[in-house]
N, C-alpha and C positions, 0 to 999 in steps of 0.2 A: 529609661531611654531605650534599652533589649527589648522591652515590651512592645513602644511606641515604633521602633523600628519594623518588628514583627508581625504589627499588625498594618502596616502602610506598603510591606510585599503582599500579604495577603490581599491587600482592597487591590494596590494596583498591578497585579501580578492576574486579575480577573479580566482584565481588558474589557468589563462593560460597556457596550456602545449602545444608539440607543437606535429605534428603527429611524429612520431618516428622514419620514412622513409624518412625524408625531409634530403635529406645531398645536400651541394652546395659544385659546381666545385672547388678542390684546386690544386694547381701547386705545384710542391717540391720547396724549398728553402733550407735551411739548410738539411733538412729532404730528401735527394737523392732516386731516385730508387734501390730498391733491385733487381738483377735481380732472385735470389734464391725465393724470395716472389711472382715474378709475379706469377699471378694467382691462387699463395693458398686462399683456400678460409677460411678466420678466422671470426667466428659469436662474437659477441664483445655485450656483454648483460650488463646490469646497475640496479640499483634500480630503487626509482619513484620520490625520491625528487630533490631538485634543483640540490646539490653539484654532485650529482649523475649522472645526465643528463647530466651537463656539464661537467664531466668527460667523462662518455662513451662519450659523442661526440669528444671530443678531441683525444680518442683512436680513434676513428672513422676514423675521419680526418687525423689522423697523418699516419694511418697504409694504407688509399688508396693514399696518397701520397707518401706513399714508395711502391705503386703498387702489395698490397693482394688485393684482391676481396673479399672485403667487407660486412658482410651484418650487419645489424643496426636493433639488437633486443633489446636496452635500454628500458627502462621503464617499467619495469615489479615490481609489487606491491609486497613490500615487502622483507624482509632480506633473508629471507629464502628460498623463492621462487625464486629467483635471485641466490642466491648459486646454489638451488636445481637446474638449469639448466648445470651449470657449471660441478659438480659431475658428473651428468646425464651425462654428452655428447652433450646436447642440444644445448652447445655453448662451446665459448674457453677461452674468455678472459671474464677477468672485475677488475675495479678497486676494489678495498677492504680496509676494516682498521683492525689494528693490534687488538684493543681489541675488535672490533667485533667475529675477528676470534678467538684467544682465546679462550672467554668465550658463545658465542653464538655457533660457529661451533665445537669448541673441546672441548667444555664442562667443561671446566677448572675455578676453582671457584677464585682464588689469581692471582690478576693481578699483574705484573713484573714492579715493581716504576721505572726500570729503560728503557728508550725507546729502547734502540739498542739492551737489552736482549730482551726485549716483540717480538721486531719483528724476532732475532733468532729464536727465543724458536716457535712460528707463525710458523715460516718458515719451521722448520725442522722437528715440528709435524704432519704439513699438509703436508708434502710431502710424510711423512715416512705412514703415515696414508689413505692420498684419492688421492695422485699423483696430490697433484693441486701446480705449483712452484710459487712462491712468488719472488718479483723482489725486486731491494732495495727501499725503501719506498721514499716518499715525505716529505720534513718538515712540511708539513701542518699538524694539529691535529685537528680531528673534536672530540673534546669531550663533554661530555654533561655537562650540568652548571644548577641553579636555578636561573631564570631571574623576575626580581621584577621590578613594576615600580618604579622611585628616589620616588616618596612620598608616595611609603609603603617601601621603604627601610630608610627613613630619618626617617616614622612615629613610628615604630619600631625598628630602631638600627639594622638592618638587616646590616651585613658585610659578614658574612659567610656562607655556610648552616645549621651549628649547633644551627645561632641563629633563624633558624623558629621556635623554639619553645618558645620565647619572643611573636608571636602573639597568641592572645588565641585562644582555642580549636573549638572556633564554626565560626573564623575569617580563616580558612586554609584552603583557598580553594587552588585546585590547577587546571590548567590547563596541560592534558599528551594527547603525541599521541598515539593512538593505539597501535600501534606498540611496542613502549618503554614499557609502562604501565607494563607488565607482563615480561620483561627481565630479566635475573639477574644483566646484569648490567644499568639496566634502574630503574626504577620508585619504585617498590615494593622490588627490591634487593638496591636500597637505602635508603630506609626508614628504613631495613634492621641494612644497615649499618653501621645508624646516631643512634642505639638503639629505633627506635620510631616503634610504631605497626600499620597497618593500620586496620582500624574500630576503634580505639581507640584512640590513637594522633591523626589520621587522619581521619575524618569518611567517609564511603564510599561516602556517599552520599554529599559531599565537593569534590570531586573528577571528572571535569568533561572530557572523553576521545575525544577529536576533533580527525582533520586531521591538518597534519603539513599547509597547506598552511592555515589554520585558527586559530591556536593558538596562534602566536606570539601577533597578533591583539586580541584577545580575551585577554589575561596577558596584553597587552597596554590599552588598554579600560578601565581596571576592569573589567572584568568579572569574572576574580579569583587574588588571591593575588599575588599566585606564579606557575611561568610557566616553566616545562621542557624544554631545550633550548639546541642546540648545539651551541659552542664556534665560530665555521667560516658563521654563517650565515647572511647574510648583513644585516636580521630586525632589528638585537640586536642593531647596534649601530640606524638606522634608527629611529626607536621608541624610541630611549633612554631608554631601558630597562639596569639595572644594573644586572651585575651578581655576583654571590655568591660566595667565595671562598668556594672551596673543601677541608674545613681544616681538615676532615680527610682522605685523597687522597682515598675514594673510587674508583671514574671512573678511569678505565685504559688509558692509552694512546691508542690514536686513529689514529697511524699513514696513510696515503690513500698509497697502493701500488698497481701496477698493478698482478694482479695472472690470472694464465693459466692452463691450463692443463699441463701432461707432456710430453706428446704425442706434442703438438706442443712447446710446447718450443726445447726440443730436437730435432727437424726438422729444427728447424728456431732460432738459437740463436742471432741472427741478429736482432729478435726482440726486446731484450733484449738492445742491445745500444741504437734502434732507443727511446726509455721510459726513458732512464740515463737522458738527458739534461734536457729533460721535467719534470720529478718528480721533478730536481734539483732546478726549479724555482717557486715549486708551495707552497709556503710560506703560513702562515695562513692569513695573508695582501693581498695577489692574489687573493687568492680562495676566498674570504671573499666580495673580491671588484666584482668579478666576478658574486657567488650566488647574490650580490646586485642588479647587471644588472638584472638580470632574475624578484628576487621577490620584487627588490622597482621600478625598471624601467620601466618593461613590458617585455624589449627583450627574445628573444627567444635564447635558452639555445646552440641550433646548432649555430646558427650567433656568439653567445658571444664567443663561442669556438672557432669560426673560425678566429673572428676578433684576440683573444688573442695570438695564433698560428701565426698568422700573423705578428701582432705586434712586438715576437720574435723572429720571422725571420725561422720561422721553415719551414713555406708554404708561398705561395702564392695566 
């Protein structure tokens, strides 16, 4: 197990990404030519991290096999910045999650406990608001969790996130990404939420900000006790990191759905079936196995997409 752990810092401690531009030849299968599509041209943009790349690529793939003209601007750093293209005009599509949009894009502080309101309530804001339309979602949930190794969860009684505060004050280290760290509903908007203050429960200086592709491995290590984690990423089970219950359901649901502009949606509503099958198989067990490829395996985020498309019979 020392060995297998040893060697899943080293692959995912490489942060391989892949160029951005690289898309390989697919055939329709399931996924038929549109003949209304040929030659619209839809810019299809993403975040930076794993689940993200493998999604845009999947939009990728899936949309020049139904014969748009394509182009493949994923990997753009950041939540916001990746919106920000969107809004702009800069691009058209991207997949999205429900309490991102919410509470990061519409600024909405109570997340909706229940999933199928969250992504209404998403949907009809944002449309009503920036004409961006919202598709119906995927089961998958990427939401954020506090990931502990088993023996500072056994060493401590660690079950939930309320009980971080069973380790003592000068033991709480935490490991966050960037990104999260300042969200409301990330890092500081839950410390928030669990009653604890940071500089004080938490001191800053216990606090250290990596990048996602090094943090999982940094909370497996030790490096800190406890590591801000999302729910569908293949390290967690990888590294055997346990995660926290959210006993008091702060993080919103995080459903992934495809959003667009409204300008092409209303052009091409044809896009909208080709995404129905797809969302419908992307489970938190898919996605999960899939981010695995990428950051325990090595594979490349386009191949993994391609192959899983495949696999469903969607392309060729």
């Amino acid at each position: 197990m020392r060995v297998l752990v040893a060697l899943l810092l080293l692959v995912t401690s490489c942060g391989l990404r892949p160029a951005s531009a690289f898309v390989p030849p697919v055939e329709p299968g399931s996924i038929r030519p549109v003949p209304a599509l040929e030659g619209t041209r839809v810019r299809v943009t993403s975040k930076e991290f794993t689940e993200q790349l493998v999604l845009g690529k999947i939009a990728v793939l899936a949309l020049t096999a139904a014969g748009a003209d394509v182009t493949d601007q994923t990997n753009v750093q950041g939540s916001v910045n990746a919106r920000a293209s969107l809004t702009r005009g800069d691009a058209d599509l991207m997949w999205e999650y429900t309490g991102t949009g919410w509470i990061t894009y519409l600024g909405q502080t109570d997340p909706l406990p229940d999933p199928k309101e969250q992504y209404a309530a998403v949907r009809d804001m944002d449309l009503r608001r920036n004409g961006i339309v919202w598709l119906p979602p995927a089961p998958l949930n990427n939401s954020y969790s506090i990931g502990v190794t088993r023996a500072t969860a056994e060493k401590y009684g660690l079950r939930k996130i309320s009980d971080m505060t069973k380790i003592p004050v000068a033991q709480r280290t935490y490991c966050v990404d960037h990104e999260t760290f300042g969200r409301d509903d990330g890092f500081l908007g839950m410390l928030r939420g669990y009653g604890l203050e940071y500089g004080r429960d938490i001191p800053s200086q216990n606090v250290r900000r990596l990048s996602v592709g090094v943090l999982y491995n940094a909370v497996a290590s030790g490096q800190c006790a406890m590591g801000m984690v999302t729910t569908t990423d293949g390290r967690v089970k990888a590294l055997g990191l346990v995660l926290l219950e959210d006993d008091r359901k702060f993080f919103p649901t995080y459903n992934a759905a495809v959003t667009m502009r409204r300008q092409l949606a209303d052009a091409h509503p044809e896009i909208a079936r080709i995404f129905a099958p797809i969302s419908a198989k992307l489970t938190d067990d898919v996605i999960r196995d899939l981010n695995a490829q990428v950051d325990v395996d090595g594979d490349v985020p386009v191949l993994v997409a391609r192959d899983w498309l495949r696999a469903q019979g969607f392309v060729r």
